[in-house]
Steps between C-alpha positions, in 0.01 A plus 500: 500500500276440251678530119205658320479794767907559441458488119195723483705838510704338168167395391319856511825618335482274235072593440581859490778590337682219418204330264494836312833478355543312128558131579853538335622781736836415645354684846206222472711214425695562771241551728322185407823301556515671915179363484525144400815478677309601839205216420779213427651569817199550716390126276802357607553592910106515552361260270266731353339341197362832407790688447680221342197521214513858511886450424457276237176691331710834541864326303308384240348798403846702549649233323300538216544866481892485544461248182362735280692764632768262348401405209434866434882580556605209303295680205661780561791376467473295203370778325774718587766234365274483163507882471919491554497223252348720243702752578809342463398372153420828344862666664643193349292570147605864507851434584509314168352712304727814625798238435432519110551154282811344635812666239 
């Protein structure tokens, strides 16, 4: 059986509703990953140069977006530590002013 025919049902999934989703969409991510999983396989036990470039084409493009996805987090993040940071410092500020001069 003939690869392209058995992935054409994922394919036509992926052009109509799949493609319509943001690029950072959990749903699409995972979807993309069914998908390059299925082309390394049929690349490795039918030698199908196609879907091993489709693979590869497809995981660099997901890996890209899970990178920013990332990086966004990480920002995220940092900021949130800066804002508890801040935070601490002024209870610690106001702390020592409600404590008065030391007696």
């Amino acid at each position: 059986m003939n690869y392209r025919l058995a992935r054409l049902p994922l394919q036509l999934i992926e052009d109509v509703a799949v493609s319509r989703l943001d690029q950072r969409e959990p749903v699409r991510l995972a979807y993309e990953q069914i998908l390059i999983d299925c082309d390394r396989a049929a690349a490795h036990l039918l030698d199908d140069e196609n879907a091993a470039r489709r693979a590869a084409e497809l995981e660099r493009r997901t890996t890209s977006v899970r990178l920013l996805i990332a990086r966004e987090h990480h920002r995220v993040q940092r900021r949130g530590v800066i804002l508890l940071d801040e935070q601490r410092e002024r209870f610690h500020q106001r702390r020592q002013q409600d404590a008065g001069p030391p007696t």
